[in-house]
C-alpha positions as protocol buffer text, in pm:
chain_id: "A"
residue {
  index: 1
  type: UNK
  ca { x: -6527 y: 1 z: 1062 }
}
residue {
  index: 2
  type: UNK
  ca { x: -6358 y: -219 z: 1330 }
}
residue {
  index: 3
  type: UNK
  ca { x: -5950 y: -229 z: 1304 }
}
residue {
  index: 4
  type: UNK
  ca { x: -5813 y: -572 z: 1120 }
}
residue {
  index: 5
  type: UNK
  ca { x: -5534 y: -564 z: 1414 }
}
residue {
  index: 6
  type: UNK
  ca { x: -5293 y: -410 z: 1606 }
}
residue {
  index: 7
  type: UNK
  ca { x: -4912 y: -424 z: 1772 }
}
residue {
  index: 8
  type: UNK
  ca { x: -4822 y: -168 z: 2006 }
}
residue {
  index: 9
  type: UNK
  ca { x: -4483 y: -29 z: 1841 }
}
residue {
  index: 10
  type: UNK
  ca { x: -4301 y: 296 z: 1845 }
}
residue {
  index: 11
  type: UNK
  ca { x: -4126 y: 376 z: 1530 }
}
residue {
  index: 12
  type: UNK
  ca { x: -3982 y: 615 z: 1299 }
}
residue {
  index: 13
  type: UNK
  ca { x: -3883 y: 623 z: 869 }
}
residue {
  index: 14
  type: UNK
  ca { x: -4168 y: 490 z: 724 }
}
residue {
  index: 15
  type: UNK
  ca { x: -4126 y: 344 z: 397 }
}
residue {
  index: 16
  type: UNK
  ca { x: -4309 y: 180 z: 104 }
}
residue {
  index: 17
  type: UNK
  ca { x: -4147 y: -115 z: -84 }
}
residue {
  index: 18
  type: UNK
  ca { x: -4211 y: -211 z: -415 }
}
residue {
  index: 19
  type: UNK
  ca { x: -4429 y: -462 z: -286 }
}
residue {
  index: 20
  type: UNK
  ca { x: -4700 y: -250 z: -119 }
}
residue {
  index: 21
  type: UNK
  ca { x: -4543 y: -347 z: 219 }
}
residue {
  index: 22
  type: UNK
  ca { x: -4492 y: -88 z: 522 }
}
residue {
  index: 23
  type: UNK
  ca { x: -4187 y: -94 z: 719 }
}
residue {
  index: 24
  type: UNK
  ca { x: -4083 y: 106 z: 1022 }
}
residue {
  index: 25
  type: UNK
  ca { x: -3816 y: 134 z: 1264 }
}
residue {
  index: 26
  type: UNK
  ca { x: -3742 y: 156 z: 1595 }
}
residue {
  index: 27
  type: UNK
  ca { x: -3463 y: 305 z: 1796 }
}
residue {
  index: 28
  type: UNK
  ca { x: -3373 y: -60 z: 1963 }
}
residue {
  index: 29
  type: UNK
  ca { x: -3335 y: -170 z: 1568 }
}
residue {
  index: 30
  type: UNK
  ca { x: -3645 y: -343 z: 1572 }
}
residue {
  index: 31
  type: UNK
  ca { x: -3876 y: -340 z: 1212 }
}
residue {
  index: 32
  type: UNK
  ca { x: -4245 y: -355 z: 1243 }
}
residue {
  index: 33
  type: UNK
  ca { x: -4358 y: -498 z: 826 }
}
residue {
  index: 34
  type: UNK
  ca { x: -4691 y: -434 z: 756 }
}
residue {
  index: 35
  type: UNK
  ca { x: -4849 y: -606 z: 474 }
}
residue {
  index: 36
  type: UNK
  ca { x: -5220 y: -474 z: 383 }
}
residue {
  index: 37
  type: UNK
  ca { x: -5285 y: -747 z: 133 }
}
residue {
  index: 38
  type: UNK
  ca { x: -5258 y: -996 z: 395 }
}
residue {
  index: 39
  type: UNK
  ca { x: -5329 y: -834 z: 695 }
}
residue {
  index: 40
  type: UNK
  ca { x: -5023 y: -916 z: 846 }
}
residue {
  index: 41
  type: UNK
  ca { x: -4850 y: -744 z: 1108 }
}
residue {
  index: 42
  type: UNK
  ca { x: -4485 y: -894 z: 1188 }
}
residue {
  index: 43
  type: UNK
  ca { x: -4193 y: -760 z: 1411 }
}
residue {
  index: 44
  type: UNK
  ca { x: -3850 y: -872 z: 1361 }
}
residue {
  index: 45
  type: UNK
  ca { x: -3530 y: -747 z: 1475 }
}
residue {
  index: 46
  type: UNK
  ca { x: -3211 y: -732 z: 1257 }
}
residue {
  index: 47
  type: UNK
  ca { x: -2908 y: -990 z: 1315 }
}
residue {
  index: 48
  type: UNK
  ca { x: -2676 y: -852 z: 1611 }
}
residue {
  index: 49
  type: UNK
  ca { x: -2336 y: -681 z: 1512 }
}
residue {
  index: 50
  type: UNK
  ca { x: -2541 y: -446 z: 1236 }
}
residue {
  index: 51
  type: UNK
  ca { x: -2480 y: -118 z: 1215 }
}
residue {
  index: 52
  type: UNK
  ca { x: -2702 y: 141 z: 1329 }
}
residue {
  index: 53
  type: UNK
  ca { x: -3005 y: 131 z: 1066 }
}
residue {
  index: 54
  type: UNK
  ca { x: -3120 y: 480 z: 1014 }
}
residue {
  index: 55
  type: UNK
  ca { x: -3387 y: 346 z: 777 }
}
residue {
  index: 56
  type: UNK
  ca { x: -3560 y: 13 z: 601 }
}
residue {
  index: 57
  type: UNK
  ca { x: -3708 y: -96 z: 313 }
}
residue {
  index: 58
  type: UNK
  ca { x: -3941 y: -403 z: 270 }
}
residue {
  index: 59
  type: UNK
  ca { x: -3840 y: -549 z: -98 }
}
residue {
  index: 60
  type: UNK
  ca { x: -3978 y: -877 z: -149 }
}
residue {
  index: 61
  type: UNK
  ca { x: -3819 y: -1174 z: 34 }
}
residue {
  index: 62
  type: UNK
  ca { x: -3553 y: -880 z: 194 }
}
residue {
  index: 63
  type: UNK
  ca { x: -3533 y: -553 z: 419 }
}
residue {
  index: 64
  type: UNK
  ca { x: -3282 y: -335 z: 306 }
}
residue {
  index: 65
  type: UNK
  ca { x: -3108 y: -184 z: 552 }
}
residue {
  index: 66
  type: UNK
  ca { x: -2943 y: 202 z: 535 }
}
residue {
  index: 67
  type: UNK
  ca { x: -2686 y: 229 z: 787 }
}
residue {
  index: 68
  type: UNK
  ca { x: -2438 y: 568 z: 816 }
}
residue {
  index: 69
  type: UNK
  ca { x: -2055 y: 462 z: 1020 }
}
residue {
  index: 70
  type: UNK
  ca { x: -1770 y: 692 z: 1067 }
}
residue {
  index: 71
  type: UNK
  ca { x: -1621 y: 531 z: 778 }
}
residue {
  index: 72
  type: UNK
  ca { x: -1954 y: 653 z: 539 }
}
residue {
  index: 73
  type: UNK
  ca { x: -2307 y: 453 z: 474 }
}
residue {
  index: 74
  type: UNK
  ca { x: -2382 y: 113 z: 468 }
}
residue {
  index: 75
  type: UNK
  ca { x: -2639 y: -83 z: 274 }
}
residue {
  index: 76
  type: UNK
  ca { x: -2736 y: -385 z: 405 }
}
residue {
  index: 77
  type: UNK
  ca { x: -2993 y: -683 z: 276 }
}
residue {
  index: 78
  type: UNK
  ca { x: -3152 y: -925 z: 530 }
}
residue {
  index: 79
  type: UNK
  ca { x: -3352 y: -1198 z: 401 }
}
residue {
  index: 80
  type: UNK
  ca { x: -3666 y: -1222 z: 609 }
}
residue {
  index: 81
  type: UNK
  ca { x: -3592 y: -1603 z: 661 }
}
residue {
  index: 82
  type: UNK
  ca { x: -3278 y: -1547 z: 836 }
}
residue {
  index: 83
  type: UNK
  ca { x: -3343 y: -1331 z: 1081 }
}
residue {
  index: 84
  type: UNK
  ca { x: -3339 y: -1333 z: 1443 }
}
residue {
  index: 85
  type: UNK
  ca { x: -3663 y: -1429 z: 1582 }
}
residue {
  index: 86
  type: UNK
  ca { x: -3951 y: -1208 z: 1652 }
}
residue {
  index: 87
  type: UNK
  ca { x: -3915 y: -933 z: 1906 }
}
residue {
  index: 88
  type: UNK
  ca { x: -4088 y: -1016 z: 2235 }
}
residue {
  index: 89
  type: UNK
  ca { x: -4484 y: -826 z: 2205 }
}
């Protein structure tokens, strides 16, 4: 069996969405979506001035992002179409 594809990535808090989609993240707030239907391998980074994502969650059109601040957790929803472009491979 030969691999479908790759992107060199280090990441952390893997998670499943509802979807079927994989999502990881980085410590530089990057997320690496994985989608096995497709075959599609996509890294985006979240919109500057977010908080500190401690985790992500692909959910259709969206990430949802966890966040914890002094001030107590944040949730956050990005839509995929309005994020900043892909991080540099």
């Amino acid at each position: 069996m030969e691999p479908a594809g790759s992107l060199p990535f280090w990441g952390r808090s893997l998670q499943i969405g509802p979807d079927g989609r994989l999502a990881l993240l980085s410590p530089e707030g990057a997320v690496l979506l994985v989608d096995l239907s497709s075959r599609a391998l996509t890294r985006v980074r979240l919109a500057g001035g977010a908080p500190r994502a401690f985790t992500v969650v692909p959910a259709g059109g969206r990430i949802i992002s966890l966040s914890r601040r002094p001030q107590g957790s944040t949730v956050t929803a990005y839509e995929l179409g309005q994020l900043t472009a892909s991080a540099p491979r």
